[in-house]
ROZA-235173 format. One line per 3 residues: their letters; for each residue x, y, z of N, C-alpha, C. Coordinates in steps of 0.001 Angstrom, whole numbers. Atoms other than C-alpha are relative to their C-alpha. Last residue first. Layout:
// ROZA-235173
a> X:Y:Z:X:Y:Z:X:Y:Z ~ ...
END
This chain:
// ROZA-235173
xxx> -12:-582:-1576:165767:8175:48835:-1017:715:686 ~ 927:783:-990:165144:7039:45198:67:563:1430 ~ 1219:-390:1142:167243:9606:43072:-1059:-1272:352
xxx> 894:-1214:237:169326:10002:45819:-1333:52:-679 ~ 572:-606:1477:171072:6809:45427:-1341:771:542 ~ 1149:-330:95:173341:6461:48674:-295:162:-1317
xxx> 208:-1055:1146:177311:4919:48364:-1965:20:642 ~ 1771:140:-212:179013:3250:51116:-702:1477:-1070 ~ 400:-1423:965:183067:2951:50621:-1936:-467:217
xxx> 1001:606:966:185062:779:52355:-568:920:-221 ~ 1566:-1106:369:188149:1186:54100:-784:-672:-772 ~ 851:-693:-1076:190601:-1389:55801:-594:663:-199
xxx> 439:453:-877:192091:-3693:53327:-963:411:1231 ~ -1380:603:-1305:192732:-1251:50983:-1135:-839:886 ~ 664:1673:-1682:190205:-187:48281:1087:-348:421
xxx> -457:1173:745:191459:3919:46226:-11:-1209:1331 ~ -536:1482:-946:189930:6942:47042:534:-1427:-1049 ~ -1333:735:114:190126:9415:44205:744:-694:1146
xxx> -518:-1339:-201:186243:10107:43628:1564:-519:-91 ~ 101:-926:1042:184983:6644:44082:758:1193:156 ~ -883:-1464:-454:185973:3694:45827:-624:800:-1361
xxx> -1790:-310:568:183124:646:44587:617:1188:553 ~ -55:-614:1078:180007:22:46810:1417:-40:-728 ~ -1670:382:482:178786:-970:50039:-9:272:-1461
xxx> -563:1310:640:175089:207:50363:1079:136:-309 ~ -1303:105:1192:173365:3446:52052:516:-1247:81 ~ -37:181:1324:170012:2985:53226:1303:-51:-1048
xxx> 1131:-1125:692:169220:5278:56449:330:-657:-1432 ~ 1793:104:83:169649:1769:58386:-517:1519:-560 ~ 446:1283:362:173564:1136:56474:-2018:-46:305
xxx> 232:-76:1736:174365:4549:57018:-719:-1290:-261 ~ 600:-819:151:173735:4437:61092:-659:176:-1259 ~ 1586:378:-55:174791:743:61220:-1135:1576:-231
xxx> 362:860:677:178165:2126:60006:-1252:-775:-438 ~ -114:-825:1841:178751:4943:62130:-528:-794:-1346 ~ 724:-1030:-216:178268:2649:65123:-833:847:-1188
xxx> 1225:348:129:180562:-184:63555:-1698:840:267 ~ 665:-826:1316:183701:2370:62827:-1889:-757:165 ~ 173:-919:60:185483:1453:66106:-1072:1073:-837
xxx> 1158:-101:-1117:184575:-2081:66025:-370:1498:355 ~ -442:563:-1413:186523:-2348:62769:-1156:336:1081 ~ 325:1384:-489:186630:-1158:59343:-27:57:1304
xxx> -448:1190:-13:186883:2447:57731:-397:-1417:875 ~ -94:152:-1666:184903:5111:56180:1091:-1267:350 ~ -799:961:-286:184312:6368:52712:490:-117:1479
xxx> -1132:-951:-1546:181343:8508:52227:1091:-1773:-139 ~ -1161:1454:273:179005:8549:48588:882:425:1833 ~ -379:-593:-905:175638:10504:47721:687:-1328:684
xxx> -930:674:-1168:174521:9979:44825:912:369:1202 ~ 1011:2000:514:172026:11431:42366:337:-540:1005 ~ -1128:1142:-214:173053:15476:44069:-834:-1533:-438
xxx> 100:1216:1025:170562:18078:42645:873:-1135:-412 ~ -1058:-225:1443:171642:20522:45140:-90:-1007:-971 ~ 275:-1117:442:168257:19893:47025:1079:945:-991
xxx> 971:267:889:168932:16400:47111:-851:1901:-28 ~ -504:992:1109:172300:16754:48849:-1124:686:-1097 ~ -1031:-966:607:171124:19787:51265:357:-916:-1479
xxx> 1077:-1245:418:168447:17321:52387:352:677:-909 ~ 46:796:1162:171076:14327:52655:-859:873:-540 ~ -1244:-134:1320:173410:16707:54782:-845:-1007:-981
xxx> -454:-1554:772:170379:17680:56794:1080:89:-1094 ~ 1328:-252:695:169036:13510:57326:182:1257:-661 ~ 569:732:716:172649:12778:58845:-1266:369:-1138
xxx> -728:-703:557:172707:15414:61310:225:-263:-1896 ~ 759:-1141:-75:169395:14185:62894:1022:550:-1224 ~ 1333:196:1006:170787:10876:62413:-460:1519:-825
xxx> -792:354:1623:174401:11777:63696:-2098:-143:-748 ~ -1075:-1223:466:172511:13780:66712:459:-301:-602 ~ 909:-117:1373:169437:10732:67630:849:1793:-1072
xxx> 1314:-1056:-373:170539:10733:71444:-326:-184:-1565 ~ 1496:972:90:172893:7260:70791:-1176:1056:451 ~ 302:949:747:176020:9652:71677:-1592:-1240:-281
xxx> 985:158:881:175795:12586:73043:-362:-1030:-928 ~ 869:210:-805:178288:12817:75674:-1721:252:-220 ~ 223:1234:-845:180748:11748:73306:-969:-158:1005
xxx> -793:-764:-1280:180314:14581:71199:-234:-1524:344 ~ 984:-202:-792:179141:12762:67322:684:487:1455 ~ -1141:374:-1364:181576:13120:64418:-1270:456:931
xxx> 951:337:-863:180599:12813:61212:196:-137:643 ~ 299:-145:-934:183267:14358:58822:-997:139:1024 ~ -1438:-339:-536:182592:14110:55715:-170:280:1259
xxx> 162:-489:-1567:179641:13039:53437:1281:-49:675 ~ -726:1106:-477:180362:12628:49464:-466:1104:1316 ~ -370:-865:-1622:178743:14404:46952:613:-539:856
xxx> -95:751:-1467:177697:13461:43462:451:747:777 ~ 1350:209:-1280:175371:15161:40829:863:-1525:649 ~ 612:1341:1052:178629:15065:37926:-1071:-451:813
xxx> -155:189:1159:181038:17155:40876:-1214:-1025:-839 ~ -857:967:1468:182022:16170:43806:-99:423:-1537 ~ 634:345:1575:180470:18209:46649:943:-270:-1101
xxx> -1344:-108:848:181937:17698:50003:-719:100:-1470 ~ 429:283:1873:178801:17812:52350:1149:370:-617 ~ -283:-1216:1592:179698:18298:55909:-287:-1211:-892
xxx> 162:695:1430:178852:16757:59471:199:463:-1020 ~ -400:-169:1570:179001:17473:63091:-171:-281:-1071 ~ -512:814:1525:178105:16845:66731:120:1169:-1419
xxx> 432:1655:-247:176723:17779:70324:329:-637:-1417 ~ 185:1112:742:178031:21450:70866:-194:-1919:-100 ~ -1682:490:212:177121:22968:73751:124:-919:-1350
xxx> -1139:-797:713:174521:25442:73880:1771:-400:102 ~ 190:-1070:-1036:171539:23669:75467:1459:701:-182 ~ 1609:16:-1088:171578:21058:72924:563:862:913
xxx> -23:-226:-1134:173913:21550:69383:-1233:131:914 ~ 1698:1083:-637:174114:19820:65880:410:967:1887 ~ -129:487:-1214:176831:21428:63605:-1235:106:932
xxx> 662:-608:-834:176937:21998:59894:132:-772:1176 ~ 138:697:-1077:179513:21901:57279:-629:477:775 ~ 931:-218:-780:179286:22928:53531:-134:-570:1521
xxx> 424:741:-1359:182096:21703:51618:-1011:1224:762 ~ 896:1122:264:182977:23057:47971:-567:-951:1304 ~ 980:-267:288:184529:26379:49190:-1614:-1045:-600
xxx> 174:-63:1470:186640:24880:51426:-1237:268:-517 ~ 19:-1618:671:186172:25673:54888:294:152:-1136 ~ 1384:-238:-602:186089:21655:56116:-26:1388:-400
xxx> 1071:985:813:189441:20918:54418:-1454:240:10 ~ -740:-165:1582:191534:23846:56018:-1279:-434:-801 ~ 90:-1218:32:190165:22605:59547:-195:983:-1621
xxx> -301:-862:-1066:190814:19147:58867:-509:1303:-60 ~ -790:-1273:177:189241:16691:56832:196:1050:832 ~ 1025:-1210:-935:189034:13335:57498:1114:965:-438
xxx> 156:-703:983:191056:10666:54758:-1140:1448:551 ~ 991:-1247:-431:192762:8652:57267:-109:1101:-1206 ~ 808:29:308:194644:5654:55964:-1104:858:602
xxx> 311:-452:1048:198063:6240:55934:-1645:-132:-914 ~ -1108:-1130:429:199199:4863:59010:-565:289:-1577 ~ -1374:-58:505:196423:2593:59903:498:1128:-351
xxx> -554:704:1642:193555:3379:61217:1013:303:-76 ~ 979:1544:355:191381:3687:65064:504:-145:-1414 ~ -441:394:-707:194010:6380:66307:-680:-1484:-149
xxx> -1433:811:-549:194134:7978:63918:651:-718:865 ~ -541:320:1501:190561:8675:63113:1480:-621:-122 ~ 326:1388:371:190362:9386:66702:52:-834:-1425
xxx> -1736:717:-582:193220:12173:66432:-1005:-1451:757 ~ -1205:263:524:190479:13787:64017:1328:-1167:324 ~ 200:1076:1558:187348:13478:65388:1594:-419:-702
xxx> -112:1207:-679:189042:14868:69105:-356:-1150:-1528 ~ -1688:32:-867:190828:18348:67273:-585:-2036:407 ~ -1246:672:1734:187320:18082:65171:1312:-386:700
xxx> 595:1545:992:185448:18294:68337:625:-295:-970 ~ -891:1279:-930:187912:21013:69772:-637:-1702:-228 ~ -1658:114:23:187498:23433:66949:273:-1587:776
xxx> 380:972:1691:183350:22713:67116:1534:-143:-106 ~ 325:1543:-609:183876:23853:71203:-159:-613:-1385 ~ -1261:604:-487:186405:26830:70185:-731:-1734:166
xxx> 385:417:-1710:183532:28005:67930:1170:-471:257 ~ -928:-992:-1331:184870:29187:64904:270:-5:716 ~ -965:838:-1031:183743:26546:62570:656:302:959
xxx> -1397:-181:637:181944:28372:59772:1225:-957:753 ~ -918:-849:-1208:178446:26807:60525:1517:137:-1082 ~ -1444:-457:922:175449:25944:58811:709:496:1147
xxx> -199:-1277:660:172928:25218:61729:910:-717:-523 ~ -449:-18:958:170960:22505:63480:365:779:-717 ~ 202:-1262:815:169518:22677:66989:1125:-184:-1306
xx> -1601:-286:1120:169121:19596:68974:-634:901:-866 ~ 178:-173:1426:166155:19564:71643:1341:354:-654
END
């Protein structure tokens, strides 16, 4: 069973998941196209991040970035590797859209990037509903990101 909490990030094992989300992010995009947030980023007061754990190891991640004007944007989704395809981005997934629509979020927006690396992540949003879209917030379209927006106010 996966267990779902708010978290601050303390843990050394949530530290070292971000440490691996992170320097995959860079390692699957171009030079100047990583927009994950680090440590810093994730403890801002406008982000909310929670973490997914089974028998007391962590098994994944996720935050809410709140935007502003009922939007939000999802951040850092990062599944353990030895958790993958168990139902731990979904699970994680479904709590950051909860949290959304209980802060009276309309839309709910994530920018991600291209390739075989990102396809996983991709079919996840794509079968809970989210749709390609325009850059919002102060992304801006490059060849390699895309932007997937949710409407809340159906969901």
């Amino acid at each position: 069973m996966v267990v779902i909490r708010e978290d601050d990030l303390s843990d050394q094992q949530v530290r070292d998941l971000l440490a691996f989300h992170l320097a995959g992010m860079h390692a699957n995009s171009p030079p100047g196209s990583v927009f994950a947030l680090d440590f810093s980023g994730l403890t801002a007061p406008e982000v909310t991040a929670w973490t997914a754990w089974r028998d007391g190891r962590i098994a994944g991640i996720g935050a809410l970035k709140r935007l502003g004007g009922g939007a939000a944007e999802v951040k850092s989704m990062r599944t353990h590797p030895d958790y993958l395809r168990t139902g731990v981005a979904a699970a994680l997934l479904e709590t950051i859209i909860g949290s959304a629509k209980a802060q009276g979020v309309r839309r709910l927006s994530l920018e991600t990037g291209s390739g075989a690396a990102f396809e996983p992540a991709l079919a996840l949003y794509r079968k809970r509903g989210f749709v390609n879209g325009a850059p919002f917030a102060d992304y801006e379209k490059s060849g390699f990101n895309q932007f997937l927006h949710l409407d809340l106010t159906d969901a």
